[in-house]
Backbone as CSV, one residue per row, in Angstrom:
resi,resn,N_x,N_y,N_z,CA_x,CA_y,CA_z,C_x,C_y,C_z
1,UNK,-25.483,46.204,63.586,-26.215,44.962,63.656,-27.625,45.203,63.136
2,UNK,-28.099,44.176,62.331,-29.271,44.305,62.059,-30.474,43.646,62.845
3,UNK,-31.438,44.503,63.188,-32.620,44.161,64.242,-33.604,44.206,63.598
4,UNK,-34.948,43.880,64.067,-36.331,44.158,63.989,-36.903,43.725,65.154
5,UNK,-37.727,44.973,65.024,-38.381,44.551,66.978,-39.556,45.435,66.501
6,UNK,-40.478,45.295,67.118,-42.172,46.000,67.031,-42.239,46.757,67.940
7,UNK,-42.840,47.952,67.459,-43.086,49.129,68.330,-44.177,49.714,68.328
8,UNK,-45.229,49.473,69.212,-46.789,49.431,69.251,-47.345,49.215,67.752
9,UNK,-47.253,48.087,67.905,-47.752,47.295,67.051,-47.558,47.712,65.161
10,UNK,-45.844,48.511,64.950,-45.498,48.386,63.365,-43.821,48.392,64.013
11,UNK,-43.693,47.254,62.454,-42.478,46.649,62.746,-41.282,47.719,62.298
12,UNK,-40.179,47.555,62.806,-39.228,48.426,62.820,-37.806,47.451,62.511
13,UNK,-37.603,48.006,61.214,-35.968,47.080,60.892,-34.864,48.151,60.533
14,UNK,-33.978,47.591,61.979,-32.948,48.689,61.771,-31.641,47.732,61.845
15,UNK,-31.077,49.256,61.704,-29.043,48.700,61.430,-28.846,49.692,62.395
16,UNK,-28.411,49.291,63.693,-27.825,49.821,64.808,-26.541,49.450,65.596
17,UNK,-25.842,50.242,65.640,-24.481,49.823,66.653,-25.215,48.912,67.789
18,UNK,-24.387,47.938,68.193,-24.211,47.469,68.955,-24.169,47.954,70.855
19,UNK,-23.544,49.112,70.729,-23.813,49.640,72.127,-24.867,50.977,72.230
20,UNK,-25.908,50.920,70.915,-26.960,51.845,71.220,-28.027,51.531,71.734
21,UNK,-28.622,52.006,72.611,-29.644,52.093,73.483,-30.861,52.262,73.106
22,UNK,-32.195,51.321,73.636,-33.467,51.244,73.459,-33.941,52.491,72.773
23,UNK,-33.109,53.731,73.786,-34.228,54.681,74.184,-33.474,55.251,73.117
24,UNK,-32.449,55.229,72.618,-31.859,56.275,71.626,-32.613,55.698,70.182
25,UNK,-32.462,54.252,70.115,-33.545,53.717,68.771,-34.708,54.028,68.648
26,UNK,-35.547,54.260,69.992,-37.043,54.599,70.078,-36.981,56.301,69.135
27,UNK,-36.414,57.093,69.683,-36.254,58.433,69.520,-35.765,58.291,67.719
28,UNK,-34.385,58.380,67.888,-33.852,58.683,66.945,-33.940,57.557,65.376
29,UNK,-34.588,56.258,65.774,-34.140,55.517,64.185,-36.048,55.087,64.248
30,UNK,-36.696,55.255,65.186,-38.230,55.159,64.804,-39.230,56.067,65.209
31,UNK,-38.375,57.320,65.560,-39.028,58.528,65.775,-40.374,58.124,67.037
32,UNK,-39.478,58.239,67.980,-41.099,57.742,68.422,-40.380,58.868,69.920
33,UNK,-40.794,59.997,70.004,-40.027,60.442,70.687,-40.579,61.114,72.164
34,UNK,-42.005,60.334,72.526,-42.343,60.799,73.894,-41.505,59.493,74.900
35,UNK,-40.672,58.996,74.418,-39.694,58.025,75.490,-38.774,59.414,75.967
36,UNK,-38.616,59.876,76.873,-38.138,61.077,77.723,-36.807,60.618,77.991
37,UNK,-35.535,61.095,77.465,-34.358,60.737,78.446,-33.874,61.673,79.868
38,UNK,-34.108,61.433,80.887,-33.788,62.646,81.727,-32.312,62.217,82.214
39,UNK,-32.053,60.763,83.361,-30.692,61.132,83.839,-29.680,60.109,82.849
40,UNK,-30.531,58.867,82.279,-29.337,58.118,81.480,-28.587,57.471,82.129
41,UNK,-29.370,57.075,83.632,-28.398,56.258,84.190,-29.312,54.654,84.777
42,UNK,-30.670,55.142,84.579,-31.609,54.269,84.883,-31.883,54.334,86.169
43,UNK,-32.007,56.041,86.970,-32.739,56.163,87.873,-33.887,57.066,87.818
44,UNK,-33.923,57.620,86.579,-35.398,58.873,86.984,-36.483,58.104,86.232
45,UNK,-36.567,57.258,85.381,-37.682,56.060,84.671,-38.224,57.036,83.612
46,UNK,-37.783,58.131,83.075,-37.916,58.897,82.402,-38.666,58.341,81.283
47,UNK,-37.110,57.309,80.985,-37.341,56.198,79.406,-38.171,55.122,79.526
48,UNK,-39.050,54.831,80.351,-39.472,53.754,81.139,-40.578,53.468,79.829
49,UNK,-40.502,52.427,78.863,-41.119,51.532,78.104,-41.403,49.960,78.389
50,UNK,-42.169,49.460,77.547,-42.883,47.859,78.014,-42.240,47.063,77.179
51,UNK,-41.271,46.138,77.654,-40.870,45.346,76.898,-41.342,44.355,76.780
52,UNK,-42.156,43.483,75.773,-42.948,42.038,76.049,-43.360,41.791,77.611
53,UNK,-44.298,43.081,77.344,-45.184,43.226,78.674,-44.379,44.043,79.926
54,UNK,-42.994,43.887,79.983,-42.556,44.631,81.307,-41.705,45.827,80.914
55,UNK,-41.746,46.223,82.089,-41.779,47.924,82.125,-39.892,48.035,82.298
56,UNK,-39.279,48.570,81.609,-38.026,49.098,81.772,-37.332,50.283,81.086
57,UNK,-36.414,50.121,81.599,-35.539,51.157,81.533,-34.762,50.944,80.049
58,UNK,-35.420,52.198,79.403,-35.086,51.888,77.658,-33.828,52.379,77.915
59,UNK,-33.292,53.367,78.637,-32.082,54.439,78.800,-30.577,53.153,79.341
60,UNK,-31.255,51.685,79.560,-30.107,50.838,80.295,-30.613,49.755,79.451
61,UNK,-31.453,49.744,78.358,-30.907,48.283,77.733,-30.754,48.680,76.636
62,UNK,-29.965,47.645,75.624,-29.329,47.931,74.140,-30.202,47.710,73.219
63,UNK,-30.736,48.615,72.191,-31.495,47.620,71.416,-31.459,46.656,70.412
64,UNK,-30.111,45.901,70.302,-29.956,44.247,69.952,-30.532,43.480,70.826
65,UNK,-30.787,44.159,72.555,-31.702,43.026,73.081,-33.079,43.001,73.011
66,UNK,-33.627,43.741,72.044,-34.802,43.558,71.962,-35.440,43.391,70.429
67,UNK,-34.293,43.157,69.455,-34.274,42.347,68.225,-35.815,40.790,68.817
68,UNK,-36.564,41.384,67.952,-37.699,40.204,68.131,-38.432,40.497,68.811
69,UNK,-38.940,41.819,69.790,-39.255,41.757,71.083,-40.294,42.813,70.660
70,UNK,-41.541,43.122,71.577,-42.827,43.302,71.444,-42.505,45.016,72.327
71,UNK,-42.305,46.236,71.911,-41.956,47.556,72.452,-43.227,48.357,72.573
72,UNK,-43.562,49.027,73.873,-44.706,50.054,73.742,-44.173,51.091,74.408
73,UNK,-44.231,51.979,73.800,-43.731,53.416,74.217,-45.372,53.959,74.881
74,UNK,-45.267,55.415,75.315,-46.331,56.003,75.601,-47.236,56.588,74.051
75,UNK,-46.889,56.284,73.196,-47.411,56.701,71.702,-48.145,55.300,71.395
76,UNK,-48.117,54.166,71.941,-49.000,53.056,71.862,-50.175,52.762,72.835
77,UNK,-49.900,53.501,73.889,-51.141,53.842,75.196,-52.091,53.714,74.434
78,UNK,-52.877,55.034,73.918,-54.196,55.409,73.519,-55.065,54.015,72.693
79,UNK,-55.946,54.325,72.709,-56.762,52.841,71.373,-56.739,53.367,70.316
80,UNK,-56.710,52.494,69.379,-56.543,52.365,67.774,-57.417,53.606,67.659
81,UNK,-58.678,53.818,68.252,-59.189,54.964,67.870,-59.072,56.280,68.401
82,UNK,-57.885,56.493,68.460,-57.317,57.416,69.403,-57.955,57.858,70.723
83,UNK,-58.545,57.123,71.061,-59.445,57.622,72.552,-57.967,57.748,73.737
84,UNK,-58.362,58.114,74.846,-57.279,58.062,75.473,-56.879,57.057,76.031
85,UNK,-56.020,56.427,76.790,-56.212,55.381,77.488,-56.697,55.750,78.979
86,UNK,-57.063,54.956,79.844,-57.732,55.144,81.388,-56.780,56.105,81.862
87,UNK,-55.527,55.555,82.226,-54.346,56.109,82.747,-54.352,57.857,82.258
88,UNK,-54.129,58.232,81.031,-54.253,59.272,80.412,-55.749,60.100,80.775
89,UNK,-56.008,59.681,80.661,-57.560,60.256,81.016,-57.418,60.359,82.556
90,UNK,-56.844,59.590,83.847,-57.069,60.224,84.832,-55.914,60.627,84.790
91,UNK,-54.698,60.868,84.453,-54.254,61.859,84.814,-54.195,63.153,84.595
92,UNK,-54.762,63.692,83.511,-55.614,64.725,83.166,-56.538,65.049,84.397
93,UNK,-57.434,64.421,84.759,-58.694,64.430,85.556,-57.837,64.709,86.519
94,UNK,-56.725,64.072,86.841,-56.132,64.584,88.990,-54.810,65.150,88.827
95,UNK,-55.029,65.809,87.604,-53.913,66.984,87.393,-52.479,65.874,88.206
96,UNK,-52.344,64.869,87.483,-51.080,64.817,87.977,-49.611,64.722,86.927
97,UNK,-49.747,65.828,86.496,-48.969,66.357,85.631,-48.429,67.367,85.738
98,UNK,-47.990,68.707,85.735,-47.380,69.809,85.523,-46.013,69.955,84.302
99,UNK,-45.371,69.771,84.622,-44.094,69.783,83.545,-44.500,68.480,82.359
100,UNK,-44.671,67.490,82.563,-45.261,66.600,81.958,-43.391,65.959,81.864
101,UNK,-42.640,66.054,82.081,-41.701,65.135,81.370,-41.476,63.932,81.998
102,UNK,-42.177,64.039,83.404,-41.797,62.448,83.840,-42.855,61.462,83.011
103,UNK,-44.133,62.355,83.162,-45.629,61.365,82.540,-45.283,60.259,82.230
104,UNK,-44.758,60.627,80.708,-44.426,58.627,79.835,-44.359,57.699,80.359
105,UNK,-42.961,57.949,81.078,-42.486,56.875,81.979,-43.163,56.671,83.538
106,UNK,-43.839,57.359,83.779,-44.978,56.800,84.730,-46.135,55.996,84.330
107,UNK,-46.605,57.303,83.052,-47.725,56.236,82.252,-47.493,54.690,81.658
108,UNK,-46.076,54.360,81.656,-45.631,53.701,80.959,-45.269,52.693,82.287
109,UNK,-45.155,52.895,83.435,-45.038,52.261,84.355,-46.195,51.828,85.075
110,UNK,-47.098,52.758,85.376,-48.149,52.189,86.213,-49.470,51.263,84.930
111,UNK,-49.449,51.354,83.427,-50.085,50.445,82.536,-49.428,49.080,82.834
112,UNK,-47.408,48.917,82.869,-47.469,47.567,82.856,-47.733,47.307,83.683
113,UNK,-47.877,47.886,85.179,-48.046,47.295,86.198,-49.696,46.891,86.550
114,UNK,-50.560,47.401,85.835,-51.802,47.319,86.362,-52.404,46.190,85.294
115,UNK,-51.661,46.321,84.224,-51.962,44.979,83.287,-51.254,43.361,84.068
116,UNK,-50.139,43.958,84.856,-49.505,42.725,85.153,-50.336,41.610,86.555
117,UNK,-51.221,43.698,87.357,-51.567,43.241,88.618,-52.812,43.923,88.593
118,UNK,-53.945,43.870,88.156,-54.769,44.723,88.504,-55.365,45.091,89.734
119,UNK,-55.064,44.462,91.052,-55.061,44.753,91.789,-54.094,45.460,92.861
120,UNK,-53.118,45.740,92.231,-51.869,46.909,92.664,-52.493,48.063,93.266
121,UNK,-53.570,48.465,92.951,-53.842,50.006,92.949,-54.232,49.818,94.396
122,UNK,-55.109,48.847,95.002,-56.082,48.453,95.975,-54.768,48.582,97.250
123,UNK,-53.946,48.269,97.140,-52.565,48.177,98.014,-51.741,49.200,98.027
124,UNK,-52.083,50.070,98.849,-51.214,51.540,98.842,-49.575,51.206,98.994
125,UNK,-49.255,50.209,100.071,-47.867,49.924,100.431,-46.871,49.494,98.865
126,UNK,-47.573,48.913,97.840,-47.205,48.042,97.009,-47.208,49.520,95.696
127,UNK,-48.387,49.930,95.810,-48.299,51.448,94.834,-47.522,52.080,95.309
128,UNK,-47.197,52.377,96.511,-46.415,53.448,96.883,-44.228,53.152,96.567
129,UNK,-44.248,51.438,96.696,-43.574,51.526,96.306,-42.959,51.493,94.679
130,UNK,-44.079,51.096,94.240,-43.859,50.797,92.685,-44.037,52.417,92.174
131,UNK,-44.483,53.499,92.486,-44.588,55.021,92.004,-43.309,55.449,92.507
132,UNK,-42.863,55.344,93.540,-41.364,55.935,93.657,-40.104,55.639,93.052
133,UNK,-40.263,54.779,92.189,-39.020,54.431,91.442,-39.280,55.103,90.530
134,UNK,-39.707,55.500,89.787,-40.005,57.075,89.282,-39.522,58.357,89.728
135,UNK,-38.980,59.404,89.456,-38.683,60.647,90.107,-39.628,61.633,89.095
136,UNK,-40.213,62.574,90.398,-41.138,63.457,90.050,-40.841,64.662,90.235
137,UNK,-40.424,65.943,89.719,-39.935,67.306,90.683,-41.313,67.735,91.107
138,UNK,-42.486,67.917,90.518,-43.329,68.716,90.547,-44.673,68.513,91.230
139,UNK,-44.997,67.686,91.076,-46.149,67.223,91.540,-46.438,66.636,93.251
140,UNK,-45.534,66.022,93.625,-45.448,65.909,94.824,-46.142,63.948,95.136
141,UNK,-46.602,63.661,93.651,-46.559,62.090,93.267,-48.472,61.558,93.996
142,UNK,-48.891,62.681,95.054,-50.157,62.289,95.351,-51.067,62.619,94.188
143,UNK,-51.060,63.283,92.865,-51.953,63.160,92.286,-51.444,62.291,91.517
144,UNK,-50.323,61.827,91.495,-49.734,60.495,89.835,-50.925,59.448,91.313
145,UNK,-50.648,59.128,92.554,-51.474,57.780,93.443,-52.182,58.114,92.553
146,UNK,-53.439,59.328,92.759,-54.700,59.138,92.735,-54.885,58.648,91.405
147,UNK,-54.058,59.044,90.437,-54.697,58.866,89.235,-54.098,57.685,88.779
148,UNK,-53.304,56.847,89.247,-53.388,55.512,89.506,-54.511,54.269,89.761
149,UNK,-54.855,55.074,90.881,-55.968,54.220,91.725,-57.204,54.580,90.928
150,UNK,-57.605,55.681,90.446,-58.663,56.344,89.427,-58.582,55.386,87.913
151,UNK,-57.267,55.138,87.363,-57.457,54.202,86.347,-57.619,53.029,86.359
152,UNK,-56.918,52.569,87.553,-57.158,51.211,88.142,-59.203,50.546,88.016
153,UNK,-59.805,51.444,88.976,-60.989,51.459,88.722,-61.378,51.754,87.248
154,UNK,-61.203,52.391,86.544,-62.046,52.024,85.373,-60.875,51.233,84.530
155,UNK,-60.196,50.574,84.695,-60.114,49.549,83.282,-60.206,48.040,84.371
156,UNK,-61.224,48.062,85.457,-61.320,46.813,85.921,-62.900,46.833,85.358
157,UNK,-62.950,45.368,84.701,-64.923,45.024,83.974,-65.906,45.198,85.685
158,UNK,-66.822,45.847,85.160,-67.809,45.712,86.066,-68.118,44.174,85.718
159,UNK,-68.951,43.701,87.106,-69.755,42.585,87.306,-71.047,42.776,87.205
């Protein structure tokens, strides 16, 4: 089937089977390959990309459904001028990284969510549950909070 769908912001026209997956098009037909596959079943958020703004599971949708549709991987985070984005920058800063393979899909989870809610971070009950749908081996997920709540604060405008 033939698609085109945008992927941080350059367009992408492909000829893809029908039962291939977001995350296999991200990788393999637009090279875009920090989308992480870990279990492929749409529980570790590994693949976790923004689809016209929301955050899912590239590893459980097809990409004929996103023929037309607005894609940000973690390779669209940073600004045009490669600065980092907030998120990236604190998680660097609260070391909440080690292996790095969940990152993306955290980074990629807690951006749509803080674009969707910027006040998410302020609500531990509401972060705490929106960071655990994520699986982390390494870190133990208190430095992914902090550096949550750390980006939260700087991409909110001072008054």
């Amino acid at each position: 089937m033939q698609i085109a769908l945008t992927a941080n912001g350059r367009r992408f026209d492909l000829d893809v089977e029908a039962r291939r997956t977001l995350a296999d098009a991200l990788r393999d037909d637009c090279g875009l390959t920090g989308t992480h596959l870990g279990c492929e079943h749409g529980v570790c958020g590994a693949c976790t990309v923004l689809v016209d703004g929301t955050a899912v599971r590239s590893c459980l949708m097809f990409a004929v459904q996103c023929d037309g549709a607005q894609v940000r991987t973690v390779e669209g985070l940073a600004g045009e001028d490669g600065a980092a984005h907030p998120l990236q920058a604190a998680f660097s800063a609260e070391h909440a990284l080690q292996c790095g393979f969940c990152t993306p899909g955290f980074l990629m989870l807690a951006a749509g969510a803080l674009e969707a809610d910027p006040g998410l971070a302020a609500d531990p009950d509401r972060l705490r549950e929106l960071l655990t749908s994520n699986l982390c081996r390494c870190t133990g997920y208190e430095p992914i909070r902090r550096a949550v709540i750390a980006a939260a604060r700087a991409m909110t405008p001072r008054a």
